[in-house]
C-alpha positions as protocol buffer text, in pm:
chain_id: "A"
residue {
  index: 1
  type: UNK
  ca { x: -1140 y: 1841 z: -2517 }
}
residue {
  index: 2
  type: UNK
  ca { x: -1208 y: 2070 z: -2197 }
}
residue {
  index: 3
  type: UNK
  ca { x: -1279 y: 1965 z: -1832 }
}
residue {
  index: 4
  type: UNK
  ca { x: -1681 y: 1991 z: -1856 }
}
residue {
  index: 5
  type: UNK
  ca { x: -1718 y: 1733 z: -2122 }
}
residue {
  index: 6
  type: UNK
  ca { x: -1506 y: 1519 z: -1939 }
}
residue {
  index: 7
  type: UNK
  ca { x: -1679 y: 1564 z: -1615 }
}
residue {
  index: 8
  type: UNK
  ca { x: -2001 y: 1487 z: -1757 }
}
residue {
  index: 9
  type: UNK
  ca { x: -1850 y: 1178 z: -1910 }
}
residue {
  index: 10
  type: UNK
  ca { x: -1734 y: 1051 z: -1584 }
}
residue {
  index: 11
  type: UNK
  ca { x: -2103 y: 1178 z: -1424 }
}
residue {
  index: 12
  type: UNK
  ca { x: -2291 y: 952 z: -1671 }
}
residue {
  index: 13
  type: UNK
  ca { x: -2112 y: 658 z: -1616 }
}
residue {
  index: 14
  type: UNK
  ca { x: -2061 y: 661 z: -1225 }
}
residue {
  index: 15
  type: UNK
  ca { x: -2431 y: 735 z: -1258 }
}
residue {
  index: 16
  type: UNK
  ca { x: -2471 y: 456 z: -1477 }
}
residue {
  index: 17
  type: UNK
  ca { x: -2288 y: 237 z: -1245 }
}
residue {
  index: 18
  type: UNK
  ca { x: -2434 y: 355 z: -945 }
}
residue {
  index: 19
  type: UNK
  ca { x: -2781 y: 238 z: -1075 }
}
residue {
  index: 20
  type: UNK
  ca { x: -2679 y: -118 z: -1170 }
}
residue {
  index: 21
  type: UNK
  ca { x: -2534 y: -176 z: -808 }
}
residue {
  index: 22
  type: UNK
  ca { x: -2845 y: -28 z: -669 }
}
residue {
  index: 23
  type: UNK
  ca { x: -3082 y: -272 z: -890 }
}
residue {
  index: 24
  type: UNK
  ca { x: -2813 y: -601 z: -848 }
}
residue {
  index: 25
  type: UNK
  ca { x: -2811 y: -562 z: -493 }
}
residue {
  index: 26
  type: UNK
  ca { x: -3203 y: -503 z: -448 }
}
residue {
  index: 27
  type: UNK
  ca { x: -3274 y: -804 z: -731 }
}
residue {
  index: 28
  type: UNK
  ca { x: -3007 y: -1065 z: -646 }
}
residue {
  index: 29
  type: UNK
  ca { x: -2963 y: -981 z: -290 }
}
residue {
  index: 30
  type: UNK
  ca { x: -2580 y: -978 z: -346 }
}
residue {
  index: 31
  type: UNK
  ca { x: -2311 y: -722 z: -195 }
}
residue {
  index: 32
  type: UNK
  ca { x: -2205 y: -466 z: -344 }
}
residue {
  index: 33
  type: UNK
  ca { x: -1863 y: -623 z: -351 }
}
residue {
  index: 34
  type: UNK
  ca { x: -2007 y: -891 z: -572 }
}
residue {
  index: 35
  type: UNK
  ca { x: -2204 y: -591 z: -775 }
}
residue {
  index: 36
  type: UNK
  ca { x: -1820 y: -418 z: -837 }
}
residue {
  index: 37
  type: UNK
  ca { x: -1700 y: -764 z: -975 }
}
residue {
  index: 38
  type: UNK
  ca { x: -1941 y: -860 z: -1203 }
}
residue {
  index: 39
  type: UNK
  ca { x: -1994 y: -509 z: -1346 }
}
residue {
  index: 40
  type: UNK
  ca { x: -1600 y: -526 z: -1389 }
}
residue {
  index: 41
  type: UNK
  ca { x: -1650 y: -861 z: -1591 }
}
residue {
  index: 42
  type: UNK
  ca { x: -1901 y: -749 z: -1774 }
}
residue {
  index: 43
  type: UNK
  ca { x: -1758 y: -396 z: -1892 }
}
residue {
  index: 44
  type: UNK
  ca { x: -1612 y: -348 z: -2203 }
}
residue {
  index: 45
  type: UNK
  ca { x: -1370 y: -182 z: -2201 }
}
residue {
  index: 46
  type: UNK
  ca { x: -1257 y: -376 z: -1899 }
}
residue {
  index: 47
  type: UNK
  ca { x: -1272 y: -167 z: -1563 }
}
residue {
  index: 48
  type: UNK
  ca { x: -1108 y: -294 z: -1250 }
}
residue {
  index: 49
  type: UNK
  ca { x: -1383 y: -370 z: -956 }
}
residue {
  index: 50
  type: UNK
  ca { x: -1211 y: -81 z: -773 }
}
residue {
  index: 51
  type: UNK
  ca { x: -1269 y: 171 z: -1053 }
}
residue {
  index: 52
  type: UNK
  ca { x: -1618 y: 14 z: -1019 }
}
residue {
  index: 53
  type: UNK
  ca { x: -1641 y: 112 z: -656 }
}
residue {
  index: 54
  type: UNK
  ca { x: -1500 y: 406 z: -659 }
}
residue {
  index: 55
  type: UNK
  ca { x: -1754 y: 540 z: -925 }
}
residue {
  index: 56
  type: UNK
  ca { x: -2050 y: 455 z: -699 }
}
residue {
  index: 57
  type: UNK
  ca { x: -1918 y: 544 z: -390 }
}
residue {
  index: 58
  type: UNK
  ca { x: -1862 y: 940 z: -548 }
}
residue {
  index: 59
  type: UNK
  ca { x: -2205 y: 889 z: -667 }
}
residue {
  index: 60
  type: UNK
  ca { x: -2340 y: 770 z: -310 }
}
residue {
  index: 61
  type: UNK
  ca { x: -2160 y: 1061 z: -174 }
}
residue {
  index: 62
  type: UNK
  ca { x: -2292 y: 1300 z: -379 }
}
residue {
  index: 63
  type: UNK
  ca { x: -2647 y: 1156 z: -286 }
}
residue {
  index: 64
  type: UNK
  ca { x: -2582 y: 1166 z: 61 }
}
residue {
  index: 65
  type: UNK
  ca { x: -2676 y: 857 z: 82 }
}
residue {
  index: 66
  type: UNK
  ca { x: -2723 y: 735 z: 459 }
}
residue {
  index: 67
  type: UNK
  ca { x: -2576 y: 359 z: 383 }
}
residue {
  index: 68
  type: UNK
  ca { x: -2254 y: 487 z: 328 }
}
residue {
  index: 69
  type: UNK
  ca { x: -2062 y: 615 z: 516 }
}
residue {
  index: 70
  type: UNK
  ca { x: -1873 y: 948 z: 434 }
}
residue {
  index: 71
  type: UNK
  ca { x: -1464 y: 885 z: 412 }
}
residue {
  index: 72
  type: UNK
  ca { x: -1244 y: 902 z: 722 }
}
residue {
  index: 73
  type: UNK
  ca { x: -987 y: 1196 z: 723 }
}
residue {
  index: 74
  type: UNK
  ca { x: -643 y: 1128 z: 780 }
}
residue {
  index: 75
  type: UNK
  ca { x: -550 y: 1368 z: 1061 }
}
residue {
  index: 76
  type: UNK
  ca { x: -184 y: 1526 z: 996 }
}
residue {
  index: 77
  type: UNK
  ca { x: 101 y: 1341 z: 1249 }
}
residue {
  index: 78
  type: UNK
  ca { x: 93 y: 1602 z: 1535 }
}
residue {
  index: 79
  type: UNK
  ca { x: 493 y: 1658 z: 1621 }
}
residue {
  index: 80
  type: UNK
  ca { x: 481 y: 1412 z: 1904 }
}
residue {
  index: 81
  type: UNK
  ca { x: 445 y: 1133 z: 1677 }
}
residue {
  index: 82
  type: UNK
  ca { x: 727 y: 1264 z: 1453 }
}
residue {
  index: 83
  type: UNK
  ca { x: 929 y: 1264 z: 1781 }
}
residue {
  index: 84
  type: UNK
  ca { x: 866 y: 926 z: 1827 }
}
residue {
  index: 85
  type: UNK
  ca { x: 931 y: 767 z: 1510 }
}
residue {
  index: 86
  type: UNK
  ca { x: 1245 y: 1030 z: 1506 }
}
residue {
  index: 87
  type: UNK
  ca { x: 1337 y: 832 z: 1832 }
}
residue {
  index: 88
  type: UNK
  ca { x: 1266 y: 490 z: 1723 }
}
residue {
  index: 89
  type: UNK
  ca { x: 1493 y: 533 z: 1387 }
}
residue {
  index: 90
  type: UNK
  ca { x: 1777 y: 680 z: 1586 }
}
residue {
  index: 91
  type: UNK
  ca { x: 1789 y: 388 z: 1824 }
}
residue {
  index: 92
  type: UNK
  ca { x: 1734 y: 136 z: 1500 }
}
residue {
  index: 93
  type: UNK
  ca { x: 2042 y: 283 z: 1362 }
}
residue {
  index: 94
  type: UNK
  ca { x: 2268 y: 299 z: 1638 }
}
residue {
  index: 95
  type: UNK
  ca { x: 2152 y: -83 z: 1720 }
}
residue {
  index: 96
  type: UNK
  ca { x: 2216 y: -103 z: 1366 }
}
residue {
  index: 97
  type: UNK
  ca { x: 2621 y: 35 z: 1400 }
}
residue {
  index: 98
  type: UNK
  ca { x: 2670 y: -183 z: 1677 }
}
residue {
  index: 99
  type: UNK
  ca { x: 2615 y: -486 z: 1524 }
}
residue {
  index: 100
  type: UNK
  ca { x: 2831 y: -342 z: 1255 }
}
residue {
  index: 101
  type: UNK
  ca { x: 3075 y: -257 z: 1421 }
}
residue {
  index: 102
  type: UNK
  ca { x: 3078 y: -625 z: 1624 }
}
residue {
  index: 103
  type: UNK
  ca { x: 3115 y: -739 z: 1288 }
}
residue {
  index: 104
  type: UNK
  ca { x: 3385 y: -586 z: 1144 }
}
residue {
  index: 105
  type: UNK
  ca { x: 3595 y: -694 z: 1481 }
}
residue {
  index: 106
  type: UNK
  ca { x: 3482 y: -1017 z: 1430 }
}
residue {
  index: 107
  type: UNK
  ca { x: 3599 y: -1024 z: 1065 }
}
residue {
  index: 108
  type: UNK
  ca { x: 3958 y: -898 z: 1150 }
}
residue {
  index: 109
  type: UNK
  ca { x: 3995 y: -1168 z: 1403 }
}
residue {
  index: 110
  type: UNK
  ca { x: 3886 y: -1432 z: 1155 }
}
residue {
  index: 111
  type: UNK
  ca { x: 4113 y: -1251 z: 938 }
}
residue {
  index: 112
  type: UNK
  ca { x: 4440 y: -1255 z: 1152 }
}
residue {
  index: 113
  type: UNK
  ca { x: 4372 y: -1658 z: 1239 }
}
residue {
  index: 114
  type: UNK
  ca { x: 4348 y: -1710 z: 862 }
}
residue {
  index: 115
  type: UNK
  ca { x: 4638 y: -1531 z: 816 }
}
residue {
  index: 116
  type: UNK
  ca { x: 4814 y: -1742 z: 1090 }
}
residue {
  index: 117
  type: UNK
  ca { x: 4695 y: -2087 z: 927 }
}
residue {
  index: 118
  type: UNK
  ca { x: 4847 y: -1963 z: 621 }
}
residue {
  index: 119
  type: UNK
  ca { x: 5188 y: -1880 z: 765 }
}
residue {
  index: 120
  type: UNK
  ca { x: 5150 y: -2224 z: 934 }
}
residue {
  index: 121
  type: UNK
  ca { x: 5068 y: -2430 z: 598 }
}
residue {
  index: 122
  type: UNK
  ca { x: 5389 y: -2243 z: 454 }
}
residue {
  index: 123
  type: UNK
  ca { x: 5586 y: -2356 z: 708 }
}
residue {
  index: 124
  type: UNK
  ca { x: 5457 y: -2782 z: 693 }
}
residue {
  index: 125
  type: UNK
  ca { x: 5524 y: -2748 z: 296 }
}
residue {
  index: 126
  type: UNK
  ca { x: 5887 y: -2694 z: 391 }
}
């Protein structure tokens, strides 16, 4: 099957679905949230209420519709913030080898005394 038929599938039915939001919400006086959900019940085969949403918001888009609102960009991290978080993992992880570190000393004391107890226990069995 090539692209266009596809595309025209997926036109139909976010047009489809963009209708019965439009006439739920304007009948019922619902949200559109509710409008996703019950379309999602009520589809066979089953859609998820976010597949539901996302085929009438690229619908509303494509309408320009003035209710909703077009998608925020994500701007790209700008090399101060990759200095930071740089800054804030190398700090974690020498915090990090500290403790570690305080650890293992800790063990090898804890270590020696047991050692010590068990050259003392030797010794009362005698």
């Amino acid at each position: 099957m090539s692209a266009t038929p596809r595309a025209t599938d997926n036109e139909k039915i976010g047009e489809r679905i963009y209708r019965q939001v439009e006439e739920m919400v304007a009948a019922e006086k619902i949200t559109r949230t509710e409008a996703f959900q019950r379309i999602s019940d009520a589809s066979t085969p089953p859609r998820r209420a976010g597949t539901v949403a996302a085929n009438y918001y690229r619908i509303a888009r494509l309408r320009s519709d003035s209710s909703v609102k077009p998608r925020a960009r994500k701007s790209a991290a700008t090399t101060s913030d990759v200095d930071a978080v740089l800054a804030r993992a190398t700090a974690s992880m020498n915090e990090l080898a500290s403790v570690v570190r305080a650890q293992r000393r800790e063990l090898d004391q804890l270590s020696a005394k047991v050692a010590q107890i068990d050259k003392l226990r030797a010794l009362l069995k005698d």
